[in-house]
C-alpha positions in Angstrom: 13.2 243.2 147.8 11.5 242.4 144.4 11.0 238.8 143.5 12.6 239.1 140.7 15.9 240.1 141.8 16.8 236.4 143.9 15.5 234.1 141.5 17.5 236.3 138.3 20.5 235.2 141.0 19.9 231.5 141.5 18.8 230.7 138.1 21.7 231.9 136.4 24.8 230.9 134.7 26.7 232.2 137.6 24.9 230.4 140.3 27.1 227.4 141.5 24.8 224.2 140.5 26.8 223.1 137.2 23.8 223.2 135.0 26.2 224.3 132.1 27.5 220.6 131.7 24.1 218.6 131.3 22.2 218.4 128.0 19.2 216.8 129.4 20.0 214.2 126.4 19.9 216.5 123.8 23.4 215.6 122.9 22.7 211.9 121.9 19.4 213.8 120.0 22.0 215.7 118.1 24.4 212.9 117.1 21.2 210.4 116.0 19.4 213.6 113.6 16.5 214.8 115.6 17.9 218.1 116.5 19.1 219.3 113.2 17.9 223.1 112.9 15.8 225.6 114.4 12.9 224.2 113.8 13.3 220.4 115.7 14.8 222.0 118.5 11.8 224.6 119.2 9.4 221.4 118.8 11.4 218.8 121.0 11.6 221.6 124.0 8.3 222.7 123.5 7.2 219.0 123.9 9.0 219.0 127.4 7.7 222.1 128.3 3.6 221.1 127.9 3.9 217.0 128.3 7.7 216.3 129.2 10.1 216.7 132.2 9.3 220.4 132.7 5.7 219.6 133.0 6.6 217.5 136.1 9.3 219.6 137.5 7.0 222.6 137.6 3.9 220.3 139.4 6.7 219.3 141.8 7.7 223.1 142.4 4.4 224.2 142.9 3.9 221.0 145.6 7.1 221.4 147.3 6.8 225.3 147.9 3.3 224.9 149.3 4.4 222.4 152.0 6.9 224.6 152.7 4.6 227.3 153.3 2.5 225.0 155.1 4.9 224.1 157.2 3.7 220.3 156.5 7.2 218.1 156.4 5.1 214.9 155.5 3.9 216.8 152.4 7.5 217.8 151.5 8.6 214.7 152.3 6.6 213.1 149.8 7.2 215.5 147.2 11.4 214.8 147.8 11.0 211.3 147.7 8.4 211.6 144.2 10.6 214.0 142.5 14.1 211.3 142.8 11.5 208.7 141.7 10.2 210.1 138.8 14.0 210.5 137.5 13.8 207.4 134.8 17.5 207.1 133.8 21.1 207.4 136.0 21.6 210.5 134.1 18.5 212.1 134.9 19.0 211.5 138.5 22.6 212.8 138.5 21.6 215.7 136.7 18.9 217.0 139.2 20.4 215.9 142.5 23.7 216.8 141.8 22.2 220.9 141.2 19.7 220.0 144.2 22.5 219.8 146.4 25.0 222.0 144.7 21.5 224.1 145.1 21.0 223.7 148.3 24.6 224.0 149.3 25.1 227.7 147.6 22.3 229.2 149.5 22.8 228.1 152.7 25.8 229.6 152.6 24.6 232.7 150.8 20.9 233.5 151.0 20.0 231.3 154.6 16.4 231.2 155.2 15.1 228.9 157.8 13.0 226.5 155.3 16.7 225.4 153.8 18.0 224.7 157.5 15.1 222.5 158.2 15.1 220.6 155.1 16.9 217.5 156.1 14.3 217.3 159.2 11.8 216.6 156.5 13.9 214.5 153.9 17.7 213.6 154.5 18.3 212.4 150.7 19.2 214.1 148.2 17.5 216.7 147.1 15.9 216.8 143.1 16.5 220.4 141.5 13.0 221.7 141.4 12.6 220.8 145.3 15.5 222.6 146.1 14.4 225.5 144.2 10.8 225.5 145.9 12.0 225.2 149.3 14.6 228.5 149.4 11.7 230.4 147.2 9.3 229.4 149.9 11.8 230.4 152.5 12.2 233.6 151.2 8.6 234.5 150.6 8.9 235.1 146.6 5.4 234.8 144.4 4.8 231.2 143.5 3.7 232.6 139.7 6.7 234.5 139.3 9.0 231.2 140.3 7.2 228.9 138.3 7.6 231.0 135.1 11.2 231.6 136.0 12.0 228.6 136.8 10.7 227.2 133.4 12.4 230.1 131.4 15.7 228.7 133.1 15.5 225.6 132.5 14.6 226.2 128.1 17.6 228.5 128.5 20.0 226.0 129.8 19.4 223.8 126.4 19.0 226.5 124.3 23.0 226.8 125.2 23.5 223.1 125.1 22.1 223.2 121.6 24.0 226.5 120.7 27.8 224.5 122.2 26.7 221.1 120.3 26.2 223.5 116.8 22.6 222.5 116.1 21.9 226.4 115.7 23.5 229.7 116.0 23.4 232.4 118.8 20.5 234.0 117.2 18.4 231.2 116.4 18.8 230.6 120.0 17.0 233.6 121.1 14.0 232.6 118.6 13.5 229.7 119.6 13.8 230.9 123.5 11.2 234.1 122.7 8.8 231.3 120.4 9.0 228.8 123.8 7.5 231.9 126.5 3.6 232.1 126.1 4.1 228.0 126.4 5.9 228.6 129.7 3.4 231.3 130.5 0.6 228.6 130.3 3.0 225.8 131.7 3.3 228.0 134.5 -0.1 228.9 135.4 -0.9 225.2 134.8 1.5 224.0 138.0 0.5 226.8 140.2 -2.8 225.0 140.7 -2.3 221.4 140.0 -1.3 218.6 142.2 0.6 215.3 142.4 -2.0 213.7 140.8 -1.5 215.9 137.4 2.2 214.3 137.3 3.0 212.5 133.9 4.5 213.1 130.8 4.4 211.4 127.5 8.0 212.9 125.9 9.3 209.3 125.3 11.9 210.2 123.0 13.1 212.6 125.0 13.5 209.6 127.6 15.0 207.5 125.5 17.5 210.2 124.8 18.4 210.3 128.1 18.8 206.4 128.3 20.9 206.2 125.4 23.1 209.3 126.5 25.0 207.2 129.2 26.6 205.1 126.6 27.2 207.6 123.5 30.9 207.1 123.2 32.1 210.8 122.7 30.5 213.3 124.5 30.5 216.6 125.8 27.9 217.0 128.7 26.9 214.8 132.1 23.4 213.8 130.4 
């Protein structure tokens, strides 16, 4: 079966984790004028891509599959436990955990692999989205390069639709900015396949502060 052809399933639309209704605080962005065109949207994802939350999430990816495949549960363990902590606001949190476990839930019932199964022998929490990910792609043998890049393409599609719903820019200009964001997830990528926990940190503080001031924006249309 080609690589390709699971991870086009879980990281879809269709797949049943909910990542339609989470902005990832780009709504609050929106209603304070830092996402106003084409332009500040390419450059605030970009920035998450190379130095923000995708950074990490890709780092933990690449950590959490390896374990897997080492079949080293302390290893996962930490990277579970790392991935929840590293989630700096309540939105944040909610917003991986609850498609970790909506995650989780979807393929045990659909695509079972033995790595899922064990998971709560290593960590019993909930489970971060990335984590989640890493563990069923592990399970099922997929290429760590093509996950990673997948993953990442996933994830800048998800806001490029948030952005598109909240009418900071059109259908098209959503594809531009998705096509101008791919040789940084290319390099994002290839970056996480050989880094470690040690490489974890970001510097996308507006992002964060997004994020924080999200949960208290008075009329809203997403989860974060």
């Amino acid at each position: 079966m080609s690589a390709h052809l699971p991870l086009m399933i879980w990281l879809s639309p269709s797949f049943p984790v909910g990542a339609f209704a989470y902005s990832h605080g780009l709504e609050w962005a929106f209603e304070a004028g830092d996402l106003h065109d084409a332009d500040s949207l390419h450059d605030w994802l970009g920035a998450l891509v190379t130095h923000g939350s995708l950074h990490n999430d890709l780092i933990l990816f690449a950590a959490a599959f390896r374990a897997v495949r080492a079949a080293d549960g302390a290893a996962l363990r930490e990277v579970a436990e790392l991935a929840l902590a590293l989630a700096n606001s309540t939105e944040r949190r909610l917003e991986t955990v609850t498609q970790g476990n909506a995650f989780v839930a979807a393929v045990k019932a659909s695509w079972p692999c033995r790595p899922i199964d064990d998971l709560p022998a290593a960590w019993d929490g909930e489970v971060a989205y990335p984590v989640a990910v890493a563990v069923a792609a592990a399970g099922h043998d997929l290429p760590l390069p093509a996950c990673l890049e997948t993953y990442g393409l996933a994830f800048v599609a998800n806001l490029v639709s948030a952005a598109v719903r909240l009418g900071v820019i059109g259908q098209t200009d959503g594809q531009k900015v998705t096509a101008a964001l791919v040789p940084g997830l290319h390099a994002a990528a290839a970056g996480a396949e050989g880094a470690t926990l040690d490489d974890l940190g970001g510097c996308a503080l507006r992002s964060d502060i997004a994020s924080l001031r999200h949960e208290t924006q008075y009329s809203r249309l997403f989860r974060s």
